[in-house]
N, CA, C and O atoms as a Maestro MAE file, in Angstrom:
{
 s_m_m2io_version
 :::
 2.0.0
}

f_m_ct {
 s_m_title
 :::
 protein
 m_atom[264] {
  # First column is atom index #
  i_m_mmod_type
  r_m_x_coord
  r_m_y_coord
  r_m_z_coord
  i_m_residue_number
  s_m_chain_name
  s_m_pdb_residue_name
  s_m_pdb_atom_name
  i_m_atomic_number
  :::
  1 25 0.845 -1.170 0.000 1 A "UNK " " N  " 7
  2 3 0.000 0.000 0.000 1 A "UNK " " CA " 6
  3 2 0.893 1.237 0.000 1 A "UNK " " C  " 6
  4 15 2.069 1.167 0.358 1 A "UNK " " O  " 8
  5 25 0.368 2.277 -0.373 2 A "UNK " " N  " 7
  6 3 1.272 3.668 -0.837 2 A "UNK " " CA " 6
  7 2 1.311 4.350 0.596 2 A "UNK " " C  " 6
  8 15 0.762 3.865 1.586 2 A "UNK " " O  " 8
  9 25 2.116 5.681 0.578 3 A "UNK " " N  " 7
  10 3 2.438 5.581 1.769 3 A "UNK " " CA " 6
  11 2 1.035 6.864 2.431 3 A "UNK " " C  " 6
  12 15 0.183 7.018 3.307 3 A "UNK " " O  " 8
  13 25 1.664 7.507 1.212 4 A "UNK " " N  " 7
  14 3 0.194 8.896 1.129 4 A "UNK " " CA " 6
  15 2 -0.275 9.007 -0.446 4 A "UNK " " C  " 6
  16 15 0.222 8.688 -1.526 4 A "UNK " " O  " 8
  17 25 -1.423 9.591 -0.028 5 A "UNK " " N  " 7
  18 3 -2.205 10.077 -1.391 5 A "UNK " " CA " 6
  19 2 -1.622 11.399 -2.207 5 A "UNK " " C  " 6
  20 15 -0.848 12.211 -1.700 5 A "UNK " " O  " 8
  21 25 -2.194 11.478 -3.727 6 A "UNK " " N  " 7
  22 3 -1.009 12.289 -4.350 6 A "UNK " " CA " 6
  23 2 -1.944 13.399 -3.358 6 A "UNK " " C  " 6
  24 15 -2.817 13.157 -2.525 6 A "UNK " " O  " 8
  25 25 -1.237 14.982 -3.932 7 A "UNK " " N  " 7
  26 3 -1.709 15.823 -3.619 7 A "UNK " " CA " 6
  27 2 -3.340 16.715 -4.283 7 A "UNK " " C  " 6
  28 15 -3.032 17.669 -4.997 7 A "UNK " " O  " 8
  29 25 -4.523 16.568 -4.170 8 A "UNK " " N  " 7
  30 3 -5.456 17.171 -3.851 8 A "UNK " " CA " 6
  31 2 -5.257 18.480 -5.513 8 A "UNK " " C  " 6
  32 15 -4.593 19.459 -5.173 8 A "UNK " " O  " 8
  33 25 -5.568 18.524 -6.547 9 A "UNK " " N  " 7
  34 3 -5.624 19.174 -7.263 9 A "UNK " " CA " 6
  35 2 -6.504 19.082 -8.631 9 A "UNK " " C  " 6
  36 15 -6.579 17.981 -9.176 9 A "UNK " " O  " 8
  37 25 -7.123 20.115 -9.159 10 A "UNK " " N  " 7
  38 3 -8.055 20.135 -10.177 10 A "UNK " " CA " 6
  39 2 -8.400 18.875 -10.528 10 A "UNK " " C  " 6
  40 15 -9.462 18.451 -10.072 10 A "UNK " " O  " 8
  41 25 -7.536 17.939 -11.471 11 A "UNK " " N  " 7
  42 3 -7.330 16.839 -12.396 11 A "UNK " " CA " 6
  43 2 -8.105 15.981 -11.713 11 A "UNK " " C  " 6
  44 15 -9.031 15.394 -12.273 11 A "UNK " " O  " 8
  45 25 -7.761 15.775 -10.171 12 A "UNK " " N  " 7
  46 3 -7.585 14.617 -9.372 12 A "UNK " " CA " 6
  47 2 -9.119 14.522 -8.472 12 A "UNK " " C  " 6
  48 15 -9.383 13.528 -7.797 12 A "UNK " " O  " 8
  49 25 -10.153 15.829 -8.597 13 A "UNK " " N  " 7
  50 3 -10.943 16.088 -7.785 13 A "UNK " " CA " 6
  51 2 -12.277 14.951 -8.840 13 A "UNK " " C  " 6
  52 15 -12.823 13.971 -8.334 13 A "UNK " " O  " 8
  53 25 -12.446 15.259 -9.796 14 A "UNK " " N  " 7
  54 3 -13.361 14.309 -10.738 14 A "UNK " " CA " 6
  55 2 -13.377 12.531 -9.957 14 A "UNK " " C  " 6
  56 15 -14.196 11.870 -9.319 14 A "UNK " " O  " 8
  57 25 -12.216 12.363 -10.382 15 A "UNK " " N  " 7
  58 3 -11.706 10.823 -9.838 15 A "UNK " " CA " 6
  59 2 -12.277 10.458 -8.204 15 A "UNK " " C  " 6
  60 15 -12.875 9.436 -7.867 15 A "UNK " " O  " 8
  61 25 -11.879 11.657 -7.308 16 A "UNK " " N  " 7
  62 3 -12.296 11.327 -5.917 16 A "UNK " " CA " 6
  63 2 -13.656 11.589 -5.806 16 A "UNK " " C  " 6
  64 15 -14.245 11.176 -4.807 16 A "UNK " " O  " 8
  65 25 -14.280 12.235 -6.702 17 A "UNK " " N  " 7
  66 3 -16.244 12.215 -6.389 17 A "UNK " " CA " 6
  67 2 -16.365 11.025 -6.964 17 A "UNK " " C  " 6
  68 15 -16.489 10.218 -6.042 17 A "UNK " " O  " 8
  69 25 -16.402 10.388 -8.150 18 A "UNK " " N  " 7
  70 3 -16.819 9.257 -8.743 18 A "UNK " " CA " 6
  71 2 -16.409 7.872 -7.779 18 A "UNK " " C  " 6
  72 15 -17.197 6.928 -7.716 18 A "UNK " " O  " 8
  73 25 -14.977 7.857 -6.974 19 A "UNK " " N  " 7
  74 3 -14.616 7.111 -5.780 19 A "UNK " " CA " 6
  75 2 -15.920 6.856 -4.732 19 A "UNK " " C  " 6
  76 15 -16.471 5.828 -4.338 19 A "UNK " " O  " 8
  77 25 -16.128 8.194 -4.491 20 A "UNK " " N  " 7
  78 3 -16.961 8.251 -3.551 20 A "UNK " " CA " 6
  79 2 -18.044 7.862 -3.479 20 A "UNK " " C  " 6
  80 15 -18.604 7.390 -2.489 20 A "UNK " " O  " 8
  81 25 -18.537 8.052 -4.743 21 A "UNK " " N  " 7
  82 3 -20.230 7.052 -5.043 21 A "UNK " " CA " 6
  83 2 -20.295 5.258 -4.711 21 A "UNK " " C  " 6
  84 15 -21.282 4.532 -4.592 21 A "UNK " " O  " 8
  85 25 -18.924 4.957 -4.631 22 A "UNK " " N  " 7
  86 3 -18.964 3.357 -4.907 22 A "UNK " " CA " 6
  87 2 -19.450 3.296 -3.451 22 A "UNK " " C  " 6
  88 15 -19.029 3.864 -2.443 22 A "UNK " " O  " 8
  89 25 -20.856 2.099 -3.719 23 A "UNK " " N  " 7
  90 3 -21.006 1.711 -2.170 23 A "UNK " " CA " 6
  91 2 -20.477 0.688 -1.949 23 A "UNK " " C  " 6
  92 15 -19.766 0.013 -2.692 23 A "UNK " " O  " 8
  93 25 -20.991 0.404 -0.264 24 A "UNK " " N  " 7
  94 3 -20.284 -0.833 0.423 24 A "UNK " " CA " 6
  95 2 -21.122 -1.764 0.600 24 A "UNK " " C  " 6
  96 15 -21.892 -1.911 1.549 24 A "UNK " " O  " 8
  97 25 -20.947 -2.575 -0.553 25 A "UNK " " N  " 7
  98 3 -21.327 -3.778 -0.963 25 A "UNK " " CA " 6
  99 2 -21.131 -4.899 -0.046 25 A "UNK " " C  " 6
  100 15 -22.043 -5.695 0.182 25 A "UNK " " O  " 8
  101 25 -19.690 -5.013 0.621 26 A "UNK " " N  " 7
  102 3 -19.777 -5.923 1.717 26 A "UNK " " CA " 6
  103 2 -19.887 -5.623 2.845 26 A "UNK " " C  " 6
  104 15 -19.590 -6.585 3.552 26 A "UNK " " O  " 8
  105 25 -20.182 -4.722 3.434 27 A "UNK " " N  " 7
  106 3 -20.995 -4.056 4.743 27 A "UNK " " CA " 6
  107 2 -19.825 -4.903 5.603 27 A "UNK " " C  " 6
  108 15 -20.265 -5.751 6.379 27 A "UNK " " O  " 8
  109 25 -18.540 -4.758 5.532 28 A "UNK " " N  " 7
  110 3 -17.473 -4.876 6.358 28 A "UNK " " CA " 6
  111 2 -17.402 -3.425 7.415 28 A "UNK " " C  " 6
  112 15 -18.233 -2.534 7.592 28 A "UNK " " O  " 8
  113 25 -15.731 -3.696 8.126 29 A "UNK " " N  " 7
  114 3 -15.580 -2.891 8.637 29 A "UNK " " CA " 6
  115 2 -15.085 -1.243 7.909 29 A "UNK " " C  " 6
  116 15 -14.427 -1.029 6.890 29 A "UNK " " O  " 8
  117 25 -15.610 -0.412 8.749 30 A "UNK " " N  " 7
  118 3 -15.649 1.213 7.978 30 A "UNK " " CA " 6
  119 2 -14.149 1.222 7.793 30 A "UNK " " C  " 6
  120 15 -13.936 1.971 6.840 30 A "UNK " " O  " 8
  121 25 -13.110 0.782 8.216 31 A "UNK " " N  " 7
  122 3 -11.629 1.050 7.836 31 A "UNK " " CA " 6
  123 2 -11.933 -0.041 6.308 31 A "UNK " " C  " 6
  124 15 -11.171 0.348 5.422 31 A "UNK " " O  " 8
  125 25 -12.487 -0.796 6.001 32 A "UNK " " N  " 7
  126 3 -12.342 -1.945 4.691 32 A "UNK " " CA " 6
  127 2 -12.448 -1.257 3.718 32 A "UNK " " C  " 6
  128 15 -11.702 -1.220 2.739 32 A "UNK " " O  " 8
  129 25 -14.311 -0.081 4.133 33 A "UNK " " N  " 7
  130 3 -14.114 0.177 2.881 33 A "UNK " " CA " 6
  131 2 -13.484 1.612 1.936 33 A "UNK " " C  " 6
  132 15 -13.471 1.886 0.735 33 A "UNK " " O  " 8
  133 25 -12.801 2.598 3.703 34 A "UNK " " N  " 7
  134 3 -11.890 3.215 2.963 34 A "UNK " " CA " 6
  135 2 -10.778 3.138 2.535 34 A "UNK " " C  " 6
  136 15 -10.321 4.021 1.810 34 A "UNK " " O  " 8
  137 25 -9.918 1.800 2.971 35 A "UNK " " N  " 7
  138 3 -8.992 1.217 2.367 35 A "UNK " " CA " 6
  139 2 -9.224 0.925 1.001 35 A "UNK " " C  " 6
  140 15 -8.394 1.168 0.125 35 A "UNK " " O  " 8
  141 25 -10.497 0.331 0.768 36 A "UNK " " N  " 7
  142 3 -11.062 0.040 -1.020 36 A "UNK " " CA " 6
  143 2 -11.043 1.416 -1.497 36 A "UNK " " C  " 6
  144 15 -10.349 1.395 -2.514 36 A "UNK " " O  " 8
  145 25 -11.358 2.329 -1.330 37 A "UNK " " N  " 7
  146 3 -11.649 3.719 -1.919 37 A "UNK " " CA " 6
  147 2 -10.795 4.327 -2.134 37 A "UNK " " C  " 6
  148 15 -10.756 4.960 -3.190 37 A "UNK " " O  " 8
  149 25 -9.642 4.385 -1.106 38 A "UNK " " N  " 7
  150 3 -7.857 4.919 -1.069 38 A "UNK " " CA " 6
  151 2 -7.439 4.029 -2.484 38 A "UNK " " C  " 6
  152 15 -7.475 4.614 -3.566 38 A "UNK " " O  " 8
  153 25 -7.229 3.259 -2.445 39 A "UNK " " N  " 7
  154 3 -6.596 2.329 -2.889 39 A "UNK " " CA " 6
  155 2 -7.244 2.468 -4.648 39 A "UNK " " C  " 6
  156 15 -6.454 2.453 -5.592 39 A "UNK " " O  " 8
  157 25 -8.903 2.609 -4.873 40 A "UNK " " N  " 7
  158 3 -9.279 2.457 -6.144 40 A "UNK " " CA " 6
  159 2 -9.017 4.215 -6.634 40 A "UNK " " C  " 6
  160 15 -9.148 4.497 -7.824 40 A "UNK " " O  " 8
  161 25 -8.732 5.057 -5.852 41 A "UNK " " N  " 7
  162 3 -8.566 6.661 -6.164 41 A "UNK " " CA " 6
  163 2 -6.863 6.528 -6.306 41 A "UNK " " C  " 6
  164 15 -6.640 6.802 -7.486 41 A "UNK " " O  " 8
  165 25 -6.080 6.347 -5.895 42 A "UNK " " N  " 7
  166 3 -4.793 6.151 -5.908 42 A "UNK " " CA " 6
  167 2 -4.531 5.887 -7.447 42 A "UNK " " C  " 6
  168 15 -3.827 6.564 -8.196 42 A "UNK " " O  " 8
  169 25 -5.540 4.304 -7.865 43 A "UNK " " N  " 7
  170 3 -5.090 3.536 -8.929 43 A "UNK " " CA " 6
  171 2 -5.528 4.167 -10.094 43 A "UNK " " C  " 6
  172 15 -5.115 3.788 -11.190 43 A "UNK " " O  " 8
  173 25 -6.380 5.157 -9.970 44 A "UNK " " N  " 7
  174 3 -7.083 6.369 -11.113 44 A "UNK " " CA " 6
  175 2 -6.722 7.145 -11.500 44 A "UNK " " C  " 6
  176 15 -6.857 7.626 -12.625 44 A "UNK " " O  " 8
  177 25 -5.818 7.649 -10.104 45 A "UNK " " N  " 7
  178 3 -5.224 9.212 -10.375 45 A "UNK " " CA " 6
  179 2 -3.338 8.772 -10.780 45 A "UNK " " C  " 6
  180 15 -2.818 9.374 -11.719 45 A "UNK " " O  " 8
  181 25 -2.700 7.972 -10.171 46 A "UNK " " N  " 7
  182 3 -1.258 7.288 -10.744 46 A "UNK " " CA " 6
  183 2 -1.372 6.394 -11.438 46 A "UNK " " C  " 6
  184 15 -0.293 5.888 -11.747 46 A "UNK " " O  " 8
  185 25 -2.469 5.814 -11.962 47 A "UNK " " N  " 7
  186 3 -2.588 4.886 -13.411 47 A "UNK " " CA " 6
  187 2 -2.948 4.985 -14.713 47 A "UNK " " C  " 6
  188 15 -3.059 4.205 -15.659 47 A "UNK " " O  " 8
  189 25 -3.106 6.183 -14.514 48 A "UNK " " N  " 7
  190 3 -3.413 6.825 -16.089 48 A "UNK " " CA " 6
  191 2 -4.897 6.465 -16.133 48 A "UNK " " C  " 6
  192 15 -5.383 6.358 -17.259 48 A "UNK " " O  " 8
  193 25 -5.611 6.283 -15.184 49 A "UNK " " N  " 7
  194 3 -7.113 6.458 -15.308 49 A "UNK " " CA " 6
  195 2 -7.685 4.864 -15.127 49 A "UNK " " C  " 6
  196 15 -8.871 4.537 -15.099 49 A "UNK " " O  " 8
  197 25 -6.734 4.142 -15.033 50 A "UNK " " N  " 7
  198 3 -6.911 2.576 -15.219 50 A "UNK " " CA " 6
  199 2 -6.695 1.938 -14.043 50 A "UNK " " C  " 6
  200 15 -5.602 2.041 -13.487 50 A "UNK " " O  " 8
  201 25 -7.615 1.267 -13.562 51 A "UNK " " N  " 7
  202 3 -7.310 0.076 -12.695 51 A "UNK " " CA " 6
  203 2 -5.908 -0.861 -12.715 51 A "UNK " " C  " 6
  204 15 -5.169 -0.845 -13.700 51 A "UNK " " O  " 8
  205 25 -5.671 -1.531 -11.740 52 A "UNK " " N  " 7
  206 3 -5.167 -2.795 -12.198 52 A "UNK " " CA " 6
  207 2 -6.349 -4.060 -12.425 52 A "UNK " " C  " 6
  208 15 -7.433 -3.927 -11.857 52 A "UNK " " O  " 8
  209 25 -6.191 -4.802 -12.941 53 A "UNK " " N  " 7
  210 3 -6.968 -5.985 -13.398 53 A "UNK " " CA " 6
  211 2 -7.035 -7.121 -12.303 53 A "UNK " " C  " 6
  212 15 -8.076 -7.765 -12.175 53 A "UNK " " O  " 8
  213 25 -5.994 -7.357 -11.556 54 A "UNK " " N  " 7
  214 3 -5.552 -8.707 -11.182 54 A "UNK " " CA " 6
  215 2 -6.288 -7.822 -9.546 54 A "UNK " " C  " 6
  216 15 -6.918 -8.674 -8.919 54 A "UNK " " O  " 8
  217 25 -6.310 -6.957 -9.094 55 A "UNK " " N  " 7
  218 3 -6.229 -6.239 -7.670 55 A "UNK " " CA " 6
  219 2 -7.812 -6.280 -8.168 55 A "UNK " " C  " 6
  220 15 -8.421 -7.243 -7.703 55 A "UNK " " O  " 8
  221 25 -8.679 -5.306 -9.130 56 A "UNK " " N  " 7
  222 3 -10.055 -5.412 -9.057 56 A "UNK " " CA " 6
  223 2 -10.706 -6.749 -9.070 56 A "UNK " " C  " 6
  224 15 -11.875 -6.895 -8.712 56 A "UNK " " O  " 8
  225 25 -9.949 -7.727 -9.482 57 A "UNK " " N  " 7
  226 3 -10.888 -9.429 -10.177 57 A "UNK " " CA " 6
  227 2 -10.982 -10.081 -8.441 57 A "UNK " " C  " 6
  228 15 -11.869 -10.754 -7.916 57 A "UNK " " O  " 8
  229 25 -9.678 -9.554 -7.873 58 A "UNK " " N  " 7
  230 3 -9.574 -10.023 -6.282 58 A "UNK " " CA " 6
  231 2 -10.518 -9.205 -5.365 58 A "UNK " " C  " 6
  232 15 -10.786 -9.448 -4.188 58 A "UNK " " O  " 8
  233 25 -10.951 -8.228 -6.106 59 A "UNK " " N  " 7
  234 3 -12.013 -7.512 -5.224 59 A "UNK " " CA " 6
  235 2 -13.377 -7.712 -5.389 59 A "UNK " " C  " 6
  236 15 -14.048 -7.731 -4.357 59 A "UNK " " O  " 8
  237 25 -14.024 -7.890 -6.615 60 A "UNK " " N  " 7
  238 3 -15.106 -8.545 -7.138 60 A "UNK " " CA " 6
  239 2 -15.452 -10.173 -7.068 60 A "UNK " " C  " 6
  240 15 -16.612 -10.538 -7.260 60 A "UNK " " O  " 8
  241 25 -14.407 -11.124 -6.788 61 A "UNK " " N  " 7
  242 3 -14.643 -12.472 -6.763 61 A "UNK " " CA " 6
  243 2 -15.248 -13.004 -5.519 61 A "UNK " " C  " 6
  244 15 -15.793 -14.107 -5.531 61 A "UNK " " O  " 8
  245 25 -15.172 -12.154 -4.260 62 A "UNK " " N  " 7
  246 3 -16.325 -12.805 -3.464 62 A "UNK " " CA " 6
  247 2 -17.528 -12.714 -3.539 62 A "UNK " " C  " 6
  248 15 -18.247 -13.123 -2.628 62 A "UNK " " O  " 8
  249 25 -18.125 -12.022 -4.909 63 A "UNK " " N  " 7
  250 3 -19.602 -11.370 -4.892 63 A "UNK " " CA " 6
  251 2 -20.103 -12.700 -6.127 63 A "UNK " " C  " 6
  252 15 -21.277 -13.024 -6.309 63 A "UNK " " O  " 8
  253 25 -19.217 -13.156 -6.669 64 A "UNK " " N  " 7
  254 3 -19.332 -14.511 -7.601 64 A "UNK " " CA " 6
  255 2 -20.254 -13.663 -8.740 64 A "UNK " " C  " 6
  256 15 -20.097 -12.502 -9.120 64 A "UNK " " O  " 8
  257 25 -21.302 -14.686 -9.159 65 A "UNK " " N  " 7
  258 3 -21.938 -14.417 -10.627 65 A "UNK " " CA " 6
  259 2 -23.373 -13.465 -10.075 65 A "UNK " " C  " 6
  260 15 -24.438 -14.068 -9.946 65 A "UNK " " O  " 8
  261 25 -23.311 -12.256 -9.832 66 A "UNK " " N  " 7
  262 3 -24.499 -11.817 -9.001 66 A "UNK " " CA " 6
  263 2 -25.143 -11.082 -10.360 66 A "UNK " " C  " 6
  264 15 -26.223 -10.494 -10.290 66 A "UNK " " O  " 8
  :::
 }
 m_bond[263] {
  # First column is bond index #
  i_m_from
  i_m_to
  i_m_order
  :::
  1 1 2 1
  2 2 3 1
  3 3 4 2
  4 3 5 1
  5 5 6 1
  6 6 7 1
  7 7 8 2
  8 7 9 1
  9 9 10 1
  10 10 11 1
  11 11 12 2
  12 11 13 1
  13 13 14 1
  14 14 15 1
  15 15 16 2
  16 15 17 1
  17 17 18 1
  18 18 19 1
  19 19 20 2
  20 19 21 1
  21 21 22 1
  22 22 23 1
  23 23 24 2
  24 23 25 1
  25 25 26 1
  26 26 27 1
  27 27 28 2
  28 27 29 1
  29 29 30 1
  30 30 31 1
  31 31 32 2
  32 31 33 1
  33 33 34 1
  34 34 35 1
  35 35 36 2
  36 35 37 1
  37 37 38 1
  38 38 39 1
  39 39 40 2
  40 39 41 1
  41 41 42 1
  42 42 43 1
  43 43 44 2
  44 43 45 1
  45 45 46 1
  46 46 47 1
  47 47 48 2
  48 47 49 1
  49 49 50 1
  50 50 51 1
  51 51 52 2
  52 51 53 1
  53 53 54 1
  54 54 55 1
  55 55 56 2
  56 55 57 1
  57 57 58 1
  58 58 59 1
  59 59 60 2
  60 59 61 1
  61 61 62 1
  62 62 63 1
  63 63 64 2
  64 63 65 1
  65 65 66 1
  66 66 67 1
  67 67 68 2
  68 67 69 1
  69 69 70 1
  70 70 71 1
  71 71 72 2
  72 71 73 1
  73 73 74 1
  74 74 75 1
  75 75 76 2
  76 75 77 1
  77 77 78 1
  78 78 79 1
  79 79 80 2
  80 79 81 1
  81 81 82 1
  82 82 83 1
  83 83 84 2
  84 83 85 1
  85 85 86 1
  86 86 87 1
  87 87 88 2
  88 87 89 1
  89 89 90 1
  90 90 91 1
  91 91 92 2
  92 91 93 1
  93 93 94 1
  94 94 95 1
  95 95 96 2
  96 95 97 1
  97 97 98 1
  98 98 99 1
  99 99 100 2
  100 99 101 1
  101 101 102 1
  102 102 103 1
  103 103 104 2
  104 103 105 1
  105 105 106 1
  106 106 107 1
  107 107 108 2
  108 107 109 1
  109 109 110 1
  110 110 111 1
  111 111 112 2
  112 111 113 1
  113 113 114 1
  114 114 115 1
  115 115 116 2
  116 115 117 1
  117 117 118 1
  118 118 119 1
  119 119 120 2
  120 119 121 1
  121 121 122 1
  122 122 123 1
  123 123 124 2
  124 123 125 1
  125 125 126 1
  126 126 127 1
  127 127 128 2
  128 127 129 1
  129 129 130 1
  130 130 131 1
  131 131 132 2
  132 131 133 1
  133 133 134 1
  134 134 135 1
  135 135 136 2
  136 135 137 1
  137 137 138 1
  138 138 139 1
  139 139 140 2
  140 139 141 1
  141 141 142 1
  142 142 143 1
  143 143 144 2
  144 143 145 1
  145 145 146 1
  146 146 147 1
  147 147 148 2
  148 147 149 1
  149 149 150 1
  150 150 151 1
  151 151 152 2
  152 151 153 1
  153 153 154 1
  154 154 155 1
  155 155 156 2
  156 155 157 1
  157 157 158 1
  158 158 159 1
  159 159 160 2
  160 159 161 1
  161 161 162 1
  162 162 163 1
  163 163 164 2
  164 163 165 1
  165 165 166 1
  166 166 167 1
  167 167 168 2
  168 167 169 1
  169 169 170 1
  170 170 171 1
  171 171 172 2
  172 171 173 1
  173 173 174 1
  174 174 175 1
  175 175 176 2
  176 175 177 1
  177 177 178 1
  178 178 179 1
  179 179 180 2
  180 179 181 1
  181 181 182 1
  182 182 183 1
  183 183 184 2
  184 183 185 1
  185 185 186 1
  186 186 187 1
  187 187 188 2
  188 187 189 1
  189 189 190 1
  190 190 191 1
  191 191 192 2
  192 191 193 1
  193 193 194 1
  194 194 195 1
  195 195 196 2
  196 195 197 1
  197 197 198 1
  198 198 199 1
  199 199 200 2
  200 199 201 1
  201 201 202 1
  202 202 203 1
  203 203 204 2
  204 203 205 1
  205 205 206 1
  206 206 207 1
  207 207 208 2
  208 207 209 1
  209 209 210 1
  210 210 211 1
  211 211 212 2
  212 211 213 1
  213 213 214 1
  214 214 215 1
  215 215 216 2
  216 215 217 1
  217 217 218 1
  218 218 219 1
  219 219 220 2
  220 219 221 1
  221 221 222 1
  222 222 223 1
  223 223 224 2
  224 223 225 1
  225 225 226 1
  226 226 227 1
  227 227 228 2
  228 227 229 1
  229 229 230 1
  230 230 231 1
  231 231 232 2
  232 231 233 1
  233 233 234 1
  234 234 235 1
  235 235 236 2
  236 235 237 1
  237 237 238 1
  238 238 239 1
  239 239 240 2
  240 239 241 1
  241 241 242 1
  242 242 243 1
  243 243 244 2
  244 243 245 1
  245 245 246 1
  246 246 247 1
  247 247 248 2
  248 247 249 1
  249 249 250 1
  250 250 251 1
  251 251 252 2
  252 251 253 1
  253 253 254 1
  254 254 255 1
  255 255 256 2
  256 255 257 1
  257 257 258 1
  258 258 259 1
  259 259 260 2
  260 259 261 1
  261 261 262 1
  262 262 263 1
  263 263 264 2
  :::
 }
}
């Protein structure tokens, strides 16, 4: 995991509202699912807008064929 988030600017503000809509689907603990949200805003704003593949398929596979 990264150590901090980039810094807070124009580009980066789009990415963190659209973050923010994702709900919590597995009604875990409130640290789970801002760790998911850090982590999917991170991969938006230093990935050129792209996920990783192998990190989202590990995040979606406990919800199976819904």
């Amino acid at each position: 995991m990264r150590s901090s988030p980039p810094p807070l600017n124009r580009p980066s503000i789009l990415p963190m509202l659209q973050v923010c809509r994702i709900p919590d689907f597995r009604k875990g603990l409130f640290g789970q699912q801002v760790a998911l949200l850090r982590e999917t805003f991170l991969q938006l704003t230093e990935g050129g807008g792209k996920r990783d593949a192998v990190w989202l398929n590990k995040q979606v596979a406990p919800f199976g064929d819904v």
